[in-house]
C-alpha positions as CSV (number, residue, x, y, z in Angstrom):
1,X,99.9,105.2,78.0
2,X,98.9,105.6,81.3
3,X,98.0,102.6,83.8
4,X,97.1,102.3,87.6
5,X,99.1,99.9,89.4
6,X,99.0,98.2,93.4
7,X,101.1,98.2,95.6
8,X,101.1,97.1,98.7
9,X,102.0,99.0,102.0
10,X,104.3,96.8,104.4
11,X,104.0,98.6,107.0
12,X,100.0,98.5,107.4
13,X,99.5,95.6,104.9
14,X,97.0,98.0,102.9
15,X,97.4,98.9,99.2
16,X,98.2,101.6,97.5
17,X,96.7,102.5,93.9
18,X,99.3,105.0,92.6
19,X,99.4,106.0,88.6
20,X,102.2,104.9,86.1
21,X,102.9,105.6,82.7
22,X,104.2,102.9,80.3
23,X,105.6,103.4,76.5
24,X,106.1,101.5,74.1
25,X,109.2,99.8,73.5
26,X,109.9,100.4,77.4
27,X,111.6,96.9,79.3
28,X,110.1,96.0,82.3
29,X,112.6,96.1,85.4
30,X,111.2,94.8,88.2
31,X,111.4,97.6,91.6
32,X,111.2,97.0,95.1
33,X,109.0,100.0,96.3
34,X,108.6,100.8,99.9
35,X,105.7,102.9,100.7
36,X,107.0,105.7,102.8
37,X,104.9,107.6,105.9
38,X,105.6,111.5,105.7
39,X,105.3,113.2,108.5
40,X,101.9,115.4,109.3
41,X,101.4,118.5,107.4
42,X,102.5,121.2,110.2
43,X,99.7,123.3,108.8
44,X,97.0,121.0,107.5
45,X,98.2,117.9,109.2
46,X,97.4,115.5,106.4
47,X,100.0,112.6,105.9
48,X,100.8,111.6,102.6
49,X,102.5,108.2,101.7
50,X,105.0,108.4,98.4
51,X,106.0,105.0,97.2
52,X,109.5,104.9,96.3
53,X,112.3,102.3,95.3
54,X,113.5,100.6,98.3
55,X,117.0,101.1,97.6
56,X,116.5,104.8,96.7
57,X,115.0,105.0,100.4
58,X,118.2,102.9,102.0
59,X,120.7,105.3,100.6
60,X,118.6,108.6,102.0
61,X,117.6,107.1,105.4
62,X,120.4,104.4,106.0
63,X,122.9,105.9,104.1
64,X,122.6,109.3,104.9
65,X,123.0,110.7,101.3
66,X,121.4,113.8,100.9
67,X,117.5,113.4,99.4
68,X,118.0,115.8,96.4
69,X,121.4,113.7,95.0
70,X,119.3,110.5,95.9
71,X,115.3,111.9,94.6
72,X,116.5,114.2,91.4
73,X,113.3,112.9,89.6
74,X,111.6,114.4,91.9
75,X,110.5,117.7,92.7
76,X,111.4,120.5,95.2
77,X,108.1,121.0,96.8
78,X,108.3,116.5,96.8
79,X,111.1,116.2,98.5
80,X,110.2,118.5,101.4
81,X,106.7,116.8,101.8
82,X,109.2,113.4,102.3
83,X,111.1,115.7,104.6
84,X,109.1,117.4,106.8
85,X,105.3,116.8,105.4
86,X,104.6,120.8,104.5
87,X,102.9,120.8,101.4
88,X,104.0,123.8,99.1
89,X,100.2,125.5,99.0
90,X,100.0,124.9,103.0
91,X,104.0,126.6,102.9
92,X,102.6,129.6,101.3
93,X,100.0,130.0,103.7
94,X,101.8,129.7,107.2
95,X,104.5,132.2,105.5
96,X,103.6,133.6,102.4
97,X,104.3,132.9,98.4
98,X,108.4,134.4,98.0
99,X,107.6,133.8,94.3
């Protein structure tokens, strides 16, 4: 089951719709998200905004753990937009697909 939650954006007090999937027999645990500014797309310049667990975000930025032990759930082409904002599809154009 799939459901659309809110979530609101500290920084510019606007919220966020993002998508969430639910199953039964899942407990709820309550999660501290922190709605995270990317940097601009060097290519395309879009920013994107990827809300993540607060204390997920602590250990990568505060902590200085390294954002693929701290973000395994999340993808390759993810974790660079949370690096440096380069979509994969805008990657491929500014240097080609090495796949």
């Amino acid at each position: 089951m799939v459901g659309k939650v809110w979530v609101q954006d500290l920084k510019t007090d606007e919220y966020l719709r993002i998508e969430t999937s639910f199953h039964p027999g899942d407990k709820y645990i309550p999660v501290e998200l922190y709605v995270y500014h990317c940097p601009p797309c060097m290519y395309c310049a879009k920013a994107d905004l990827f809300p993540l667990p607060s204390d997920l975000v602590d250990q990568w930025l505060d902590d200085g753990k390294f954002i693929q032990d701290v973000f395994p759930m999340l993808s390759k082409d993810e974790r660079e937009i949370l690096i440096s904002g380069t979509h994969s599809e805008c990657w491929n154009k500014m240097f080609g697909d090495d796949e």
